[in-house]
C-alpha positions as a printed NumPy array, in Angstrom:
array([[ 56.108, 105.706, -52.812],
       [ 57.595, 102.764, -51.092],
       [ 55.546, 103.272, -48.192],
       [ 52.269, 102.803, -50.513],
       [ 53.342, 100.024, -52.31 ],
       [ 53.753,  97.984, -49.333],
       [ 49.875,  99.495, -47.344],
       [ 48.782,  98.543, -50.77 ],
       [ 50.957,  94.878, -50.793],
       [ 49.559,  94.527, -47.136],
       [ 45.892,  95.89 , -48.324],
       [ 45.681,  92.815, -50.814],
       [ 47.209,  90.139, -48.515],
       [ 43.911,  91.084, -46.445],
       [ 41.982,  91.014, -48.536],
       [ 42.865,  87.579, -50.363],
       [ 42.808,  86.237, -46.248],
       [ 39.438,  87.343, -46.152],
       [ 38.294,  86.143, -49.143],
       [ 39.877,  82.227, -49.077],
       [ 38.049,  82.438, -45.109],
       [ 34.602,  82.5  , -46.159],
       [ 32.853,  79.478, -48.17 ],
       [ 31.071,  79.513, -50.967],
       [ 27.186,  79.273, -50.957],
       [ 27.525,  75.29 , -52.191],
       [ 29.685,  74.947, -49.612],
       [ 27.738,  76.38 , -46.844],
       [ 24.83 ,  74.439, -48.215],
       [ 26.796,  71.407, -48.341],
       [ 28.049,  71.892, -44.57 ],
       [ 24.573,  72.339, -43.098],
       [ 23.242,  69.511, -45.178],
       [ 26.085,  67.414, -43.664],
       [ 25.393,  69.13 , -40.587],
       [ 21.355,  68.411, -40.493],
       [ 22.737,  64.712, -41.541],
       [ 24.867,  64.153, -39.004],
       [ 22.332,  65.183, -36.319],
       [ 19.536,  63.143, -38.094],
       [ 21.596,  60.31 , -38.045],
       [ 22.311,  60.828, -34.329],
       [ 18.742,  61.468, -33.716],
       [ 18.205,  57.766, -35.514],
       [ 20.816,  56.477, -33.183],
       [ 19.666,  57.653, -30.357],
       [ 16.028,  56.373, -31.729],
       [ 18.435,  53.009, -32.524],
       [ 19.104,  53.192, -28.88 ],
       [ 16.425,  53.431, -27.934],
       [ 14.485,  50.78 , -29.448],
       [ 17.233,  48.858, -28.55 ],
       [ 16.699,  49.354, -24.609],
       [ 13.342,  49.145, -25.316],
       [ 13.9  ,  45.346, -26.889],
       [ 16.242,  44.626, -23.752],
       [ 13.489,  45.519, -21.946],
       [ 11.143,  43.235, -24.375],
       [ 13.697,  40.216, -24.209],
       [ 13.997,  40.533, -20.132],
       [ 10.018,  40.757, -19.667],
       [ 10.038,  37.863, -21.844],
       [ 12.629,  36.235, -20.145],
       [ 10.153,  36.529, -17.001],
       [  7.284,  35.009, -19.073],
       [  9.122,  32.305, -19.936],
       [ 10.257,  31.719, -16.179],
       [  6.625,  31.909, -14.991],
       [  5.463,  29.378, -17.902],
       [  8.034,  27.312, -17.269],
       [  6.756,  27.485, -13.872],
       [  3.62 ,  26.979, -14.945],
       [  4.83 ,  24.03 , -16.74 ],
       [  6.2  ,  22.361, -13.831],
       [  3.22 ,  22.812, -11.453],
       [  1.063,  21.369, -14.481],
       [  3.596,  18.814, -14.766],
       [  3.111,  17.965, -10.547],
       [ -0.508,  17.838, -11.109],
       [ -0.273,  15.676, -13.704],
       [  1.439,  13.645, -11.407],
       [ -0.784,  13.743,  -8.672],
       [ -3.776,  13.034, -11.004],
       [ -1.959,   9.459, -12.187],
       [ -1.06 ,   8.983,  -8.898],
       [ -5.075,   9.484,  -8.344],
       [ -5.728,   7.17 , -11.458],
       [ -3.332,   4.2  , -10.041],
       [ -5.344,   4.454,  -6.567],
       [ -8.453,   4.104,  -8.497],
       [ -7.036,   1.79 , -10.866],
       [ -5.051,  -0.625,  -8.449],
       [ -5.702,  -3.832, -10.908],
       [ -3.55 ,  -2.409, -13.595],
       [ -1.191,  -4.639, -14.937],
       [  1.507,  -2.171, -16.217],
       [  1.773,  -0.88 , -12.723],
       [  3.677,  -2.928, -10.326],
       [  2.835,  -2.532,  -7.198],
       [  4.725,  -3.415,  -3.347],
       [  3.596,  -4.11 ,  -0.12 ],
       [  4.827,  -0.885,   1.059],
       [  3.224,   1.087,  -1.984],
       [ -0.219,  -0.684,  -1.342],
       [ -0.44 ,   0.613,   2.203],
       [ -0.1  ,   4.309,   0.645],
       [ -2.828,   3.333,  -2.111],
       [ -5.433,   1.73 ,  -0.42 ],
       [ -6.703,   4.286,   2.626],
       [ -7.245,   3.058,   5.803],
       [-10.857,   2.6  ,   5.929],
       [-10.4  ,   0.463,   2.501],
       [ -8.099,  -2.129,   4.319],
       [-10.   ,  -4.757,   5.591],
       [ -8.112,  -6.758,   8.231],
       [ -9.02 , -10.079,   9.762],
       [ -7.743, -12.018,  12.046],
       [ -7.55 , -15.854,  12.892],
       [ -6.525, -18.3  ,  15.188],
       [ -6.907, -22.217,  15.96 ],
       [ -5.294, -25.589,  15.642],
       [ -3.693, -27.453,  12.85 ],
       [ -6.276, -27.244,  10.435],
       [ -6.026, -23.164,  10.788],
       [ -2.396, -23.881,  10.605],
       [ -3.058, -26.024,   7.237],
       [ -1.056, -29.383,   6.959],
       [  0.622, -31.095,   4.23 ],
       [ -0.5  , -33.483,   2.684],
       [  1.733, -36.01 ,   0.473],
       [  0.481, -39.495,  -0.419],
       [ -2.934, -38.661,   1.613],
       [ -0.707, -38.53 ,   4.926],
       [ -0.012, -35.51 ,   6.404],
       [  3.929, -34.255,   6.576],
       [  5.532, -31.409,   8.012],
       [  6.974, -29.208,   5.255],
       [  5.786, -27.362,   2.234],
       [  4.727, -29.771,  -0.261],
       [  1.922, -27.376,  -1.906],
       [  1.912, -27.598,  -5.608],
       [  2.112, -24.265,  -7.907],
       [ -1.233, -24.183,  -8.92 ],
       [ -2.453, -23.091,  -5.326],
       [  0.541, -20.585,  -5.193],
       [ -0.459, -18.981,  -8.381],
       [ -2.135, -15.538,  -9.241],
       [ -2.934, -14.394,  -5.704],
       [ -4.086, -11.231,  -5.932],
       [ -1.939,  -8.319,  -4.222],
       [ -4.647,  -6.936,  -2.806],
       [ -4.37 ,  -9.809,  -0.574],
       [ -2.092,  -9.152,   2.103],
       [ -1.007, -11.466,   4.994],
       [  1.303,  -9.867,   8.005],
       [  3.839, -12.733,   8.742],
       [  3.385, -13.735,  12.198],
       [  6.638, -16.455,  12.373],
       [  9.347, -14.912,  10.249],
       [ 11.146, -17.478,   7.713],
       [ 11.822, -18.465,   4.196],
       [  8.677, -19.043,   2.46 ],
       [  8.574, -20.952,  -0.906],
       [  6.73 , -19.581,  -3.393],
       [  5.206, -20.902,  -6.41 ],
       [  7.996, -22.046,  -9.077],
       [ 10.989, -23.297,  -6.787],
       [ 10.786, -19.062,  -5.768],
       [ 11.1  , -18.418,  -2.151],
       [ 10.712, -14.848,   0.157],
       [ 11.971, -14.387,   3.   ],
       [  9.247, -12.827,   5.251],
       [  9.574, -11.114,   8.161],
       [  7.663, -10.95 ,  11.624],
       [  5.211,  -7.859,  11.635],
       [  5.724,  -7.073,   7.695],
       [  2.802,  -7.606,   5.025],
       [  3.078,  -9.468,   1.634],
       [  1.159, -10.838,  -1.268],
       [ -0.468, -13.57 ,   0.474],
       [  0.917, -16.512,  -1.433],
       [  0.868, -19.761,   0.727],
       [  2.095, -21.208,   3.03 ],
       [  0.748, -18.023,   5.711],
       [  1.168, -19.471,   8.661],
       [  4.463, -20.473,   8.999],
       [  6.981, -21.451,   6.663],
       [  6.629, -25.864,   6.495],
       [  3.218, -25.622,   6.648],
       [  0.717, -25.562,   3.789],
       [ -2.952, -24.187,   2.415],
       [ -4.71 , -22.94 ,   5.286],
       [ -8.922, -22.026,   5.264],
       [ -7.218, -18.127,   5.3  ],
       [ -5.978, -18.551,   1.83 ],
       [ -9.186, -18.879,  -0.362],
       [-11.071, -16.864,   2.832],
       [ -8.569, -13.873,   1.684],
       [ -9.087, -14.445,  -2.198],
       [-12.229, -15.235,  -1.835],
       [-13.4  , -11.825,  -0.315],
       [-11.138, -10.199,  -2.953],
       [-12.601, -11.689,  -5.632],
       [-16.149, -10.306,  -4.746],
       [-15.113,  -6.827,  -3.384],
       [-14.399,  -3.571,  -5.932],
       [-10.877,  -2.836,  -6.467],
       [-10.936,  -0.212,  -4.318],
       [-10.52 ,  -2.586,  -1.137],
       [ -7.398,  -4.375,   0.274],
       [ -8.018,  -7.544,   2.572],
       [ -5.28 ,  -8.363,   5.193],
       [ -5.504, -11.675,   7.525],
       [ -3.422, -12.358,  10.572],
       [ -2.993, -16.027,  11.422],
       [ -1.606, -17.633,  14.365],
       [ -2.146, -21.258,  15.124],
       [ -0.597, -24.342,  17.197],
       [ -1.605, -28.036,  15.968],
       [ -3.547, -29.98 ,  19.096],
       [ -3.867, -27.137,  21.49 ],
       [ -6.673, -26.776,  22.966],
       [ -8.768, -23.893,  23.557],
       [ -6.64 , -22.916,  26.662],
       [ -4.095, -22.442,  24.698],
       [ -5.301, -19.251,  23.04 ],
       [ -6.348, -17.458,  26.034],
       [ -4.779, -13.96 ,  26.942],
       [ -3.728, -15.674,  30.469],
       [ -2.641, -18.825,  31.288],
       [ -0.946, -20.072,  28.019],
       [  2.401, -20.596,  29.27 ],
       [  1.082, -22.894,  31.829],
       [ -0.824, -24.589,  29.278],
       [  2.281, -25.308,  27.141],
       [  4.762, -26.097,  29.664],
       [  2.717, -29.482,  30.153],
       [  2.599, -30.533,  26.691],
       [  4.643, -32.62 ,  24.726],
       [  7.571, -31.475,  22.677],
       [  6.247, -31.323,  19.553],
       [  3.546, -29.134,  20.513],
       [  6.094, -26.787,  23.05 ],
       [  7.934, -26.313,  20.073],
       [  5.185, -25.124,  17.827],
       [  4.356, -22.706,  20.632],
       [  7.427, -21.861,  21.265],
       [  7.52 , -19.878,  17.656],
       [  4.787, -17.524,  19.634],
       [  6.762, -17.006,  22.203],
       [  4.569, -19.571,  24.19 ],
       [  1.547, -17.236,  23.923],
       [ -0.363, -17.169,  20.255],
       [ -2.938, -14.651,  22.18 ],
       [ -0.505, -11.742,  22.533],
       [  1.294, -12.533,  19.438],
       [ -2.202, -11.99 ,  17.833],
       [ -2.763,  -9.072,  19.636],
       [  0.158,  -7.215,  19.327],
       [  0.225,  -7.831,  15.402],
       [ -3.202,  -6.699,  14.718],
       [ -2.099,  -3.837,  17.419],
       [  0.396,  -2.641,  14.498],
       [ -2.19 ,  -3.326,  11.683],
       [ -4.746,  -1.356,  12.959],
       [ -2.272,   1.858,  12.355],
       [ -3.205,   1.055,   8.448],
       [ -6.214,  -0.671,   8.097],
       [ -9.688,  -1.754,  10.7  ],
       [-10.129,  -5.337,  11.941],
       [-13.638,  -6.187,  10.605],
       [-13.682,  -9.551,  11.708],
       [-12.422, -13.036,  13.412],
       [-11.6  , -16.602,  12.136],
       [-11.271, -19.858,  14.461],
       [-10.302, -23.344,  13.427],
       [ -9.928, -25.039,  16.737],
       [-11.421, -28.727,  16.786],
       [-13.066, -28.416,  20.186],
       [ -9.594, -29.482,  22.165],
       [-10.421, -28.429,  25.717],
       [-13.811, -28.596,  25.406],
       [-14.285, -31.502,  28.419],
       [-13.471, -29.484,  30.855],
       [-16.841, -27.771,  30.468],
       [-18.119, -24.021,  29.328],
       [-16.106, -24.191,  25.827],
       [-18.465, -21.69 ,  23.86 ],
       [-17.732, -19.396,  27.31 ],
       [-14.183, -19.38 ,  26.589],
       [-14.28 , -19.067,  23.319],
       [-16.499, -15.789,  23.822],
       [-13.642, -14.982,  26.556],
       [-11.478, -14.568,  23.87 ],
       [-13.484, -12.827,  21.559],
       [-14.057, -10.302,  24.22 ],
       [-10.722,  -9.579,  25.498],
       [ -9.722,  -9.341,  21.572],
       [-12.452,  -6.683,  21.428],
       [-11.301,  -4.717,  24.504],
       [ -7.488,  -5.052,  23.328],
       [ -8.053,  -3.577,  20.323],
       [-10.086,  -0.839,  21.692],
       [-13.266,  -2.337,  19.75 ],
       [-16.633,  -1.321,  20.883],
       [-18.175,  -4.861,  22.379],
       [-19.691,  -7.279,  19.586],
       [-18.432,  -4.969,  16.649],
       [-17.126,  -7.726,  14.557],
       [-18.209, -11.083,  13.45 ],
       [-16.755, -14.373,  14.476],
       [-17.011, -17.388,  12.464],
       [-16.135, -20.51 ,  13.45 ],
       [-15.259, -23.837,  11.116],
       [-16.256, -27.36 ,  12.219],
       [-13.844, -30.143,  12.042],
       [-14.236, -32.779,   9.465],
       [-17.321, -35.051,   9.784],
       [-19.833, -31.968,  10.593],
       [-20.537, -32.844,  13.726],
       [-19.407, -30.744,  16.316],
       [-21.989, -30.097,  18.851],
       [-19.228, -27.487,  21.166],
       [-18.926, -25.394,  18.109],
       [-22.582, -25.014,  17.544],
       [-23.454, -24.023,  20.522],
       [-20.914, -20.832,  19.817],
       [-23.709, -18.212,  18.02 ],
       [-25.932, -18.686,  21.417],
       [-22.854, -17.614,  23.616],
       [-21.894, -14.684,  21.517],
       [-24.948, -12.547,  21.592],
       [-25.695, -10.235,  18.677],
       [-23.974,  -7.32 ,  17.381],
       [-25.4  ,  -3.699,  17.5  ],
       [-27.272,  -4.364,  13.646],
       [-28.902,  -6.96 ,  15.048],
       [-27.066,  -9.956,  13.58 ],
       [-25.328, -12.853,  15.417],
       [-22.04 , -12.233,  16.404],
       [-21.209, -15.812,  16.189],
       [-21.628, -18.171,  12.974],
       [-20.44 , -22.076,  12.37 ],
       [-19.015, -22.707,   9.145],
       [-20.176, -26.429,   7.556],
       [-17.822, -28.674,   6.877],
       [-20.2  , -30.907,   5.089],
       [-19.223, -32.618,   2.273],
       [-15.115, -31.863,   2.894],
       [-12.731, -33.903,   1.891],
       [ -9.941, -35.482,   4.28 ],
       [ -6.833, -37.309,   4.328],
       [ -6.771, -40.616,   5.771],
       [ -6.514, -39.83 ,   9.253],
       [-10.075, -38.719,   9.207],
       [ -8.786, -35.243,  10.959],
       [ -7.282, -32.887,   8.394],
       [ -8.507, -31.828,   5.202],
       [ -7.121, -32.252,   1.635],
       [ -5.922, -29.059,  -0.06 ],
       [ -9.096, -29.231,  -1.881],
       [-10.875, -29.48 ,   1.582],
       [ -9.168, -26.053,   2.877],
       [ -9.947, -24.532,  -0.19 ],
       [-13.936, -24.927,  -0.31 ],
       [-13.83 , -24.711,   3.441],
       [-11.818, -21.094,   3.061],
       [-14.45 , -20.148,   0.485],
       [-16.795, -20.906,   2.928],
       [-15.901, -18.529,   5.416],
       [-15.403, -15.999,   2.524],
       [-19.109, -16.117,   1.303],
       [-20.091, -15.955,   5.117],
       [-18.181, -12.598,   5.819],
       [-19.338, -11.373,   2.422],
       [-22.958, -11.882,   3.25 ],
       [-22.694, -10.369,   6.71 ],
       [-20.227,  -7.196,   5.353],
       [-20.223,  -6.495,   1.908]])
């Protein structure tokens, strides 16, 4: 009896076990729900996931788009650099753009710089003038000094300390170019015909061109004195006033010219040739000869074809100087068909009272002069 009472105790236990072990139908259905839940929800995560790479991927392709418009950007930005660098060069008379020496010469391209040069005796040098006598030092008022246009440029042959209009001064020197504000020729000296020759041309030219003049010049030399041989002769027999203007050349104007224009030809093209002289030397016979002498070993120097380039030549006061018009004759004609050689008039100039150099007013017209003549023959 004992022996069924506990199958029948260990029967039940079973049974209970078996029952408690399996869950109700609410609870199955709860567990799958919970179930199919829990994998939606990983299915959305891994959807999450994904989208989420896929944004990475967004943000890092637009990362790139934003480094190749910001590239973009800056090579727009270089252009638009490059075309106001283009508008400056075209647009060189701006006045909110200041502009250097140095800058110019990147401007202004070579064929647009116009270079001249000039040589002769103390009218090319341009004296003083102070209580209508002439002195040696710069005694030019303002007014002559003031808005020169820096498109005119004059390569300082003698370096010093040039004063400039209002008590300014600049300290120039040899082989550099600056705004050609007077004195050019050295630094006591005054208006020379190059000054309103220079602004002259500029005035009547498009903005587009840039005029340069080299000037060298001794007071009372005569016309051996400019010659590519033979100068230091010359000078060492002259007095000491003169020795010592020469001496600023190194006793030889001709190479000094030469060797200037040599470095200014690297930026711009010598289109023509100035004289002052005053007919010193011409007793000795064949002056318009030597003069052409000169011309031609310029020319050659330079490594200019033969009668390229005009040369104009100024009379001395009084308009009469029969050496200097017989010049034109002894150059010949250039390959157009023009004269190489032209006088300039002094007619109707003004001088101080030695009756040899001109007032400023005298340097100016006669500058303008040999302005008008170059513009007729060039421009």
């Amino acid at each position: 009896m004992e022996r069924f009472l506990v199958f029948f105790t260990i029967l039940g236990s079973l049974f209970v076990f078996a029952c408690s072990s399996k869950n109700s139908p609410e609870e199955e259905h709860y567990l799958s729900s919970s179930s199919e839940e829990i994998s939606s929800s990983s299915r959305e995560i891994s959807s999450s996931s994904e989208k989420v790479s896929s944004s990475s991927k967004e943000v890092s392709s637009s990362s790139e788009e934003l480094d190749l418009s910001s590239s973009s950007v800056e090579a727009s930005s270089s252009s638009l650099v490059i075309s106001s660098s283009s508008s400056v060069a075209k647009s060189s008379s701006s006045s909110s753009v200041q502009v250097s020496s140095s800058s110019l010469v990147e401007i202004y391209p070579k064929e647009s710089f116009h270079i001249y040069l000039a040589f002769g005796q103390s009218n090319m040098e341009g004296q003083c003038s102070q209580s209508n006598s002439v002195v040696y030092n710069d005694v030019l008022p303002d007014s002559y000094k003031e808005n020169v246009d820096s498109r005119f440029q004059v390569m300082t042959a003698v370096a010093g300390n040039y004063k400039l209009a209002k008590n300014g001064s600049q300290n120039r020197e040899q082989g550099k170019w600056y705004t050609a504000v007077p004195p050019l020729v050295r630094s006591n000296l005054c208006l020379s015909p190059v000054d309103y020759f220079g602004r002259t041309i500029v005035a009547n030219t498009p903005s587009n061109i840039k005029v340069g003049i080299i000037v060298v010049a001794v007071g009372g030399a005569a016309i051996e004195g400019f010659g590519k041989t033979g100068s230091e002769n010359y000078y060492s027999t002259q007095e000491s006033w003169m020795k010592n203007t020469a001496a600023n050349y190194n006793n030889n104007p001709y190479k000094r010219l030469v060797d200037l224009a040599k470095e200014a030809q690297k930026e711009g093209v010598i289109k023509g040739i100035l004289m002052h002289q005053g007919e010193s030397g011409a007793a000795s016979g064949s002056y318009s000869q030597k003069v052409k002498a000169i011309y031609d070993n310029i020319l050659t120097d330079l490594e200019l074809s033969a009668n390229s380039i005009p040369f104009l030549a100024g009379q001395a006061y009084g308009n009469n100087n029969s050496n200097i018009s017989s010049i034109p004759g002894a150059m010949g004609k250039m390959p157009n068909g023009e004269n190489v050689g032209y006088v300039i008039s002094s007619q109707g100039l003004t001088a101080v009272s030695d009756n040899l150099h001109f007032t400023y007013e005298g340097y100016k017209t006669l500058g303008e002069r040999y302005g008008q003549k170059m513009l007729e023959l060039l421009y």
